[in-house]
Residue frames as a rotation matrix with the C-alpha (Angstrom) as fourth column:
UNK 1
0.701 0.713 0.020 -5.40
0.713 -0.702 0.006 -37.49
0.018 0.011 -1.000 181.16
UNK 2
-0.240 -0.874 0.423 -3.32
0.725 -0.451 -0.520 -34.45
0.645 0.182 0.742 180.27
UNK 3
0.699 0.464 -0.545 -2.51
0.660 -0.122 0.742 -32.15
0.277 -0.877 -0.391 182.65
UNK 4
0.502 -0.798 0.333 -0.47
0.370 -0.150 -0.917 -29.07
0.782 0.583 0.220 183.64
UNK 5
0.351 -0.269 -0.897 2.11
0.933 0.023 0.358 -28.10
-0.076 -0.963 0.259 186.32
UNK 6
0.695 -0.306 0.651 2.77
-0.196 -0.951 -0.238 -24.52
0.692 0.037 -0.721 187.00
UNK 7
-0.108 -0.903 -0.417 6.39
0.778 0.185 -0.601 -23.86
0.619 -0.389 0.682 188.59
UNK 8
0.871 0.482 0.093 5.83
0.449 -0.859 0.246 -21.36
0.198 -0.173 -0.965 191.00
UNK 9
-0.065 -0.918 -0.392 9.62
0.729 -0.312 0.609 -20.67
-0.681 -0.246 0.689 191.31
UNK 10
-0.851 0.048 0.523 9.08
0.493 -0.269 0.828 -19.25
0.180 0.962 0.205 187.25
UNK 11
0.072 0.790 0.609 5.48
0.828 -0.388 0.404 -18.09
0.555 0.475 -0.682 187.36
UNK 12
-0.830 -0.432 -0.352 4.79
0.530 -0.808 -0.258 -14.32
-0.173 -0.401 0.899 188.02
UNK 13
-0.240 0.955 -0.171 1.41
0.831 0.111 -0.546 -14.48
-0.502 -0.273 -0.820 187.61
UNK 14
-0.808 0.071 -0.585 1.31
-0.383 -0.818 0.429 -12.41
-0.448 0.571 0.688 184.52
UNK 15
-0.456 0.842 0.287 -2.16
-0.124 0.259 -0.958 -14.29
-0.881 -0.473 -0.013 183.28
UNK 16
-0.198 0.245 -0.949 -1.39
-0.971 0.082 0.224 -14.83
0.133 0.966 0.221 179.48
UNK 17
-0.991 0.075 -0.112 -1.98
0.049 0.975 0.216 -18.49
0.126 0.208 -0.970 179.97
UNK 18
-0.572 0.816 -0.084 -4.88
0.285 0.102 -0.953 -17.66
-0.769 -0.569 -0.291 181.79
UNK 19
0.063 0.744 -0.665 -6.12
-0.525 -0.542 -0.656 -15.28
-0.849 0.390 0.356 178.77
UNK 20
-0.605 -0.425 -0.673 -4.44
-0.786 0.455 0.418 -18.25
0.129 0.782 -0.610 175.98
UNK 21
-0.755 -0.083 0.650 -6.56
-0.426 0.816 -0.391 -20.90
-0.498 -0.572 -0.651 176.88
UNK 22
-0.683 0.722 -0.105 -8.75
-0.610 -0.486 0.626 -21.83
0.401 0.492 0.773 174.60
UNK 23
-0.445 0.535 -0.719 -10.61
0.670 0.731 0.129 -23.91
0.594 -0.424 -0.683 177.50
UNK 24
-0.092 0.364 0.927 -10.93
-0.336 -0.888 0.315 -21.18
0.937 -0.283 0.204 179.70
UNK 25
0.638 0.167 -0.751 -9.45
0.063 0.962 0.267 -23.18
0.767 -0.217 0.604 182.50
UNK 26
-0.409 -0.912 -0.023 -6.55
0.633 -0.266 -0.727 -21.66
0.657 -0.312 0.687 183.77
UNK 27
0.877 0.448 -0.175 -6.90
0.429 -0.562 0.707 -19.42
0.218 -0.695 -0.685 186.91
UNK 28
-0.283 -0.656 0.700 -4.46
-0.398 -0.584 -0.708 -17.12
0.873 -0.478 -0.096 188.93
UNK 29
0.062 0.376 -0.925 -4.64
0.750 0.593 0.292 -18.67
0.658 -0.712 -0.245 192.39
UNK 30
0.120 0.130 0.984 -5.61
-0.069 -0.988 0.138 -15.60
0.990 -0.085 -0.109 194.57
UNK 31
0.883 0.300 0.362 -4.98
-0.451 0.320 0.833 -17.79
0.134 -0.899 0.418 198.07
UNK 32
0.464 -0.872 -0.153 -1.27
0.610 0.190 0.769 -17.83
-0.642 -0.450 0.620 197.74
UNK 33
0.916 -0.338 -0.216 1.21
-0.401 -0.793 -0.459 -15.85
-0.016 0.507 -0.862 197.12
UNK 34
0.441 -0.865 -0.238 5.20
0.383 0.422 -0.822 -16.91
0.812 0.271 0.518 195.66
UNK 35
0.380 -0.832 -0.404 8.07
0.897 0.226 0.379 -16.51
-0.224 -0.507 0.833 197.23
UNK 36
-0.848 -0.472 0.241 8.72
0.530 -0.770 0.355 -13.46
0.018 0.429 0.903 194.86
UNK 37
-0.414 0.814 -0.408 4.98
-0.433 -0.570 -0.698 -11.79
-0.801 -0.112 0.588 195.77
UNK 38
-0.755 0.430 -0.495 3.13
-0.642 -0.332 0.691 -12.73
0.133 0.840 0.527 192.93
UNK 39
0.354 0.871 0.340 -0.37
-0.529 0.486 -0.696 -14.93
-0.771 0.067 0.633 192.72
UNK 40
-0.800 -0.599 0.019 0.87
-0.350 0.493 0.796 -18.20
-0.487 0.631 -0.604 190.41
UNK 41
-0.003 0.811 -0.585 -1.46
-0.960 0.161 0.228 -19.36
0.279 0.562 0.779 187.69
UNK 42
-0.910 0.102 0.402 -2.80
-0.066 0.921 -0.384 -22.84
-0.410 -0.376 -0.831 188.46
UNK 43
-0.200 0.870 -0.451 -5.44
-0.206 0.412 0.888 -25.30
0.958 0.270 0.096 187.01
UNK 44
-0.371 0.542 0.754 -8.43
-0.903 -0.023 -0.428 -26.00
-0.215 -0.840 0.498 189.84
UNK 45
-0.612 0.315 0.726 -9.24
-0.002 0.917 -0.399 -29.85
-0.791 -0.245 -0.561 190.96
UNK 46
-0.046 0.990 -0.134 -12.25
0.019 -0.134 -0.991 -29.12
-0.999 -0.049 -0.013 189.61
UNK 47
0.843 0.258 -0.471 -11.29
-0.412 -0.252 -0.876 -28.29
-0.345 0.933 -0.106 185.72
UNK 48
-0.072 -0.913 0.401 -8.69
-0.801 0.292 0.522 -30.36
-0.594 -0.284 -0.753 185.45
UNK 49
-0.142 0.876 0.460 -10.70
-0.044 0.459 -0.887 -32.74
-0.989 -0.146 -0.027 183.65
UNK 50
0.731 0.573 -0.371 -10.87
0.142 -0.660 -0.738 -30.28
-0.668 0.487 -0.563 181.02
UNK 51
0.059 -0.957 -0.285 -7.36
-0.423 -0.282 0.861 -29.94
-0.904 0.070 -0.421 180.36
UNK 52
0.916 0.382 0.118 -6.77
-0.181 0.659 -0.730 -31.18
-0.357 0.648 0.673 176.48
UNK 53
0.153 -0.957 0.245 -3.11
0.760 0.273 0.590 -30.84
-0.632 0.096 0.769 176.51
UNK 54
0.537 -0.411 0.737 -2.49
0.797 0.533 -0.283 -28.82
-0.276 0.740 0.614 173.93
UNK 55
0.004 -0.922 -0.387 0.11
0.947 -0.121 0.297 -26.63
-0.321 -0.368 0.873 175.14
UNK 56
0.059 0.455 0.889 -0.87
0.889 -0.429 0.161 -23.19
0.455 0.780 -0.429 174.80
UNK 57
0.986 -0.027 -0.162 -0.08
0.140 -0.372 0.918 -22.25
-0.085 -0.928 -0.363 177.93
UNK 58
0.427 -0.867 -0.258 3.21
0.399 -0.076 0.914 -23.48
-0.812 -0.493 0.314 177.88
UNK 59
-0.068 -0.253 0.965 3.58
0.969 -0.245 0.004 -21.70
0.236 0.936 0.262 174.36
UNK 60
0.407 0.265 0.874 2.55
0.120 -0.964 0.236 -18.46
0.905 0.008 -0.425 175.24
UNK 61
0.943 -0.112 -0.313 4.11
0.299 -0.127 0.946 -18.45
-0.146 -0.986 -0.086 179.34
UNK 62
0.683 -0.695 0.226 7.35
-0.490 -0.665 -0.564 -15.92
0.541 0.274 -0.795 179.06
UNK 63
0.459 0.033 0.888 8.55
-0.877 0.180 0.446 -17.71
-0.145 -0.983 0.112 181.85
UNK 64
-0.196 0.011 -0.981 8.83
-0.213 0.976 0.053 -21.41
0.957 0.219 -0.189 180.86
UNK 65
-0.451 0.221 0.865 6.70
-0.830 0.251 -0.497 -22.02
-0.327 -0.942 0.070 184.36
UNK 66
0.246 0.780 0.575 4.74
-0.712 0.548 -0.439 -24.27
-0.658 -0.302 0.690 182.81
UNK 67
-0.932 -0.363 0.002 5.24
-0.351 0.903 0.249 -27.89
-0.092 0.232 -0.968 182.02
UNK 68
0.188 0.677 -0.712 2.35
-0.929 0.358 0.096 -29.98
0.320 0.643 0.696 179.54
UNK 69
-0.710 -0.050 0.702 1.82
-0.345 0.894 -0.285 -33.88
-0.614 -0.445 -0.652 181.15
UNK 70
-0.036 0.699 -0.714 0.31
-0.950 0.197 0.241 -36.06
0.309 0.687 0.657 178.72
């Protein structure tokens, strides 16, 4: 099952993955904040599931927080 890992060292919770998705999966995780202040995008337990891999996120993340598991 594919699946993705946000870095929160990298992410800055700027929320193009979130708006790139074409699952509509991705979240901002509003119940933690980084090290650098920011809310880190993250996929929920719950929609994980969903995930189809195909790296849009980590195309479109300025960052390179995010890492594609197939």
């Amino acid at each position: 099952m594919p699946r993705i890992v946000v870095d929160d060292r990298f992410c800055k919770g700027c929320g193009l993955c979130v708006d790139v998705c074409p699952q509509g999966i991705i979240e901002l995780d509003h119940s933690r904040i980084t090290a650098k202040g920011y809310h880190p995008a993250h996929l929920p337990e719950a929609n994980k599931s969903q995930c189809t891999g195909c790296s849009t996120c980590y195309v479109m993340c300025p960052d390179v927080a995010i890492t594609v598991v197939r």
